[in-house]
C-alpha positions as CSV (number, residue, x, y, z in Angstrom):
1,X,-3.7,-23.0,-3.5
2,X,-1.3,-22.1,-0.1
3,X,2.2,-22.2,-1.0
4,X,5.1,-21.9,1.2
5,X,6.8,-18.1,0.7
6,X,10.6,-17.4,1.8
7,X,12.3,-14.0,2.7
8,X,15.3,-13.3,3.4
9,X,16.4,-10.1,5.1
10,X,20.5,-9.6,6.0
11,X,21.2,-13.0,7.8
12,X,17.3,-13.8,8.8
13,X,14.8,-16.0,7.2
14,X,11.3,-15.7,7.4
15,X,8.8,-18.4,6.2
16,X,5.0,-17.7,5.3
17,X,1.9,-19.3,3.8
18,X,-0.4,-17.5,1.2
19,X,-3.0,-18.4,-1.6
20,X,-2.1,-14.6,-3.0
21,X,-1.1,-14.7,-6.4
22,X,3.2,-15.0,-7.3
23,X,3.3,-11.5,-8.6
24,X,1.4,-9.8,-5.6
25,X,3.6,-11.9,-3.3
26,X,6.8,-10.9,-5.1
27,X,5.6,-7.3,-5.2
28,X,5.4,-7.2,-1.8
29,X,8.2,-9.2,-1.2
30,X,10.6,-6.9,-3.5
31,X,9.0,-3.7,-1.6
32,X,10.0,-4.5,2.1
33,X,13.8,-6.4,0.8
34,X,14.1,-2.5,-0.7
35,X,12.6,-0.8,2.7
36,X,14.7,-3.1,4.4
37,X,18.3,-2.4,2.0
38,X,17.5,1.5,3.1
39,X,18.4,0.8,6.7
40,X,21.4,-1.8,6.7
41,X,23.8,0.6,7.2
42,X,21.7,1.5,10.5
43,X,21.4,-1.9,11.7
44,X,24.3,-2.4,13.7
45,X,23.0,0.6,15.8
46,X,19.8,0.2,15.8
47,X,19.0,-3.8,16.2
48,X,17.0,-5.6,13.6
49,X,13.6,-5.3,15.7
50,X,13.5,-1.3,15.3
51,X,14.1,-1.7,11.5
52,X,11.3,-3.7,10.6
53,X,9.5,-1.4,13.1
54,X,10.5,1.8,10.6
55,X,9.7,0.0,8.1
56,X,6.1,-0.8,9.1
57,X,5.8,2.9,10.7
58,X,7.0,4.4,7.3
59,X,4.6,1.9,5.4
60,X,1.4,2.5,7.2
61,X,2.0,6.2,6.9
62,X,1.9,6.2,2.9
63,X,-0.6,3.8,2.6
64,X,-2.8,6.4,5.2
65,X,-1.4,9.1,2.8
66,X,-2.9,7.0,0.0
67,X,-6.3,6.4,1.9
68,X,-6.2,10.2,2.9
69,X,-5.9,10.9,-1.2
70,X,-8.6,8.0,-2.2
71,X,-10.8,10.0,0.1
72,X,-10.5,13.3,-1.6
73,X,-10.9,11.6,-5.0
74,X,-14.4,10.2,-4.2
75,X,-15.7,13.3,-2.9
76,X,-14.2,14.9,-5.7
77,X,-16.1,12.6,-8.0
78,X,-19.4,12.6,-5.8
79,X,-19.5,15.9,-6.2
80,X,-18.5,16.5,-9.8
81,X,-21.5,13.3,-10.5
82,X,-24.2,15.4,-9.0
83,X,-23.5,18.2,-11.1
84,X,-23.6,16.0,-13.8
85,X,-26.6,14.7,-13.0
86,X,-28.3,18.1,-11.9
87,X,-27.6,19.7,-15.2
88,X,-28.7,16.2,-17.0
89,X,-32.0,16.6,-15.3
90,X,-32.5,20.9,-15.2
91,X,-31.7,20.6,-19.3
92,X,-34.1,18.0,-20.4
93,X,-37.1,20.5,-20.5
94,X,-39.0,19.5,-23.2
95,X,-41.5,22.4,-23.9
């Protein structure tokens, strides 16, 4: 069900609609309020715009990070599976 979603960064409100569930939402939610607590001090100089702009920047560089890692797992574990599966199918020799 959509429910109406609230955040609140320095003197700014921001209102959304989801169906995600409470504790995604509040994940996500405590994440950028933390992202966004790291540049306060800056925000005077910098203008709120160009913070939330950091903040995505830094975002979608971990999460390519993470994609970049994810990547290197699955080949990791397509390879390591067809070994698996060779020496599965070379020591089955029945003779």
């Amino acid at each position: 069900m959509k429910r109406k979603v609230d955040l609140i960064l320095g003197d700014r409100q921001f209102s959304f609609v989801t169906d995600e569930p409470d504790e995604k939402v509040e994940k996500i939610l405590s994440y950028v309020r933390e992202e966004y607590a790291k540049y306060t001090l800056l925000e005077e100089k910098l203008g709120f715009e160009k913070i939330i702009v950091l903040i995505l920047l830094n975002s979608l560089s971990k999460y390519m990070d993470v994609e970049e890692e994810l990547g290197e797992l699955r080949q990791k574990y397509d390879k390591l599976l067809g070994e698996i599966n060779r020496g599965i199918s070379g020591g089955a020799q029945i003779g």
